[in-house]
N, C-alpha and C positions, 0 to 999 in steps of 0.2 A: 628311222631317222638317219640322216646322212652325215658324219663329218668329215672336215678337210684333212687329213691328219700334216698337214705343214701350216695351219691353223693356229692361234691362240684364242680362245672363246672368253667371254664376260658373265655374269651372273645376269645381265640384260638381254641377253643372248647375240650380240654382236660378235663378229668372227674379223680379224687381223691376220694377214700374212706379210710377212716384211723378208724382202727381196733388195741382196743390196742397200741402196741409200731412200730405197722406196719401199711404201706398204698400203698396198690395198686394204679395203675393208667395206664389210656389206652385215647384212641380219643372216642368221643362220638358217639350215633347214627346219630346226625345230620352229622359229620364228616366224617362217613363211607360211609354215602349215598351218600356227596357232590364227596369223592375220585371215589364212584363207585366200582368197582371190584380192592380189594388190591393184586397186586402181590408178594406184596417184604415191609418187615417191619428191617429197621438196626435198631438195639439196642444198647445199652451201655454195658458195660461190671460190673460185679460185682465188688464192691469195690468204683467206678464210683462214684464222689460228685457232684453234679450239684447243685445251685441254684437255686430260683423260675426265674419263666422266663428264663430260657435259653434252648434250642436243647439239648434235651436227646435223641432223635431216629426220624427215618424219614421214614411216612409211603409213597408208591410207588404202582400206580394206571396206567392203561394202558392210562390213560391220563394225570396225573402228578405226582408230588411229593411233599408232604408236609413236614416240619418240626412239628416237637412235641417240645412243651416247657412245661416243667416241674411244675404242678400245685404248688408245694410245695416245697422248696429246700429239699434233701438228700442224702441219702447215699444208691445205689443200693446194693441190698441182694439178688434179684433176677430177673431171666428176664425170658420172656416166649419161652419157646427153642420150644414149638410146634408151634411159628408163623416160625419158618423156612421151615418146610415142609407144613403148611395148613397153610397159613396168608390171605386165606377166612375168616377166624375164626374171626377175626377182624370184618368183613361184617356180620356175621352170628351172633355174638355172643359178642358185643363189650365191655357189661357189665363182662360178664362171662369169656368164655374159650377162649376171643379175649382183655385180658389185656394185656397189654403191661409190664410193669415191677411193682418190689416191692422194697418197700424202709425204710430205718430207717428215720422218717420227723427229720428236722434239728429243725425248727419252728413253732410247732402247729397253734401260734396264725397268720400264714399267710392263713391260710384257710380262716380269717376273710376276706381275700381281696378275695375272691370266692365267686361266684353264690350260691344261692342255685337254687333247681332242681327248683321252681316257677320261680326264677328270668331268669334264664337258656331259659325258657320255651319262656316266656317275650322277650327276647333278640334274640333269633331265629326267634320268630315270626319276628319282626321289622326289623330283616337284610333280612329275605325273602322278606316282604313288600318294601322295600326298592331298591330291584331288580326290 
């Protein structure tokens, strides 16, 4: 399993990196692996305010479908228009050219209730072990 280590992770497995006045965010590699092959990722729309914890998009796998909750509450700026025709990319690339949306953060200091990439690491092991 892969992580970003400039990363903050979720106990949902959603992964946040905040850049400046801006923070991307997408599903982790543990997540992509667990979905398997992603067919189909809905997005939000720009403009779009969601808080921490709630369904921002919902990614879709020839065997389920998950919800995404939003590491960080904000305000969408941008979403990734290349997961409509390749949403492999996701599977392929989940740090990279498999993000899911970008955002103005409402609340920096909510990163504080995130993973870091050790803790992250930590927390996967134990839910594997666990199975």
């Amino acid at each position: 399993m892969k992580v970003d280590k400039n990363c903050r992770y979720t106990e949902t497995h959603e992964w946040v990196r905040v850049e400046g006045d801006l923070a991307t965010g997408g599903i982790s590699d543990y997540a992509q692996s667990q979905l398997s092959d992603v067919t189909y990722v809905e997005l939000p729309v720009v403009g779009d305010v969601f808080d921490q914890g709630e369904v921002f998009a919902t990614a879709e796998s020839a065997k389920t479908a998950a919800d995404c909750y939003m590491p960080i509450g904000g305000e969408i700026t941008e979403v990734n228009e290349g997961l409509a025709a390749s949403p492999g990319l996701v599977n392929e690339d989940p740090f990279g050219e498999g993000w899911f949306v970008q955002f103005t953060p409402s609340e920096l200091a909510e990163l504080d209730d995130l993973m870091t990439p050790e803790e992250y690491q930590e927390y996967v092991a134990q839910e594997e072990g666990g199975h």
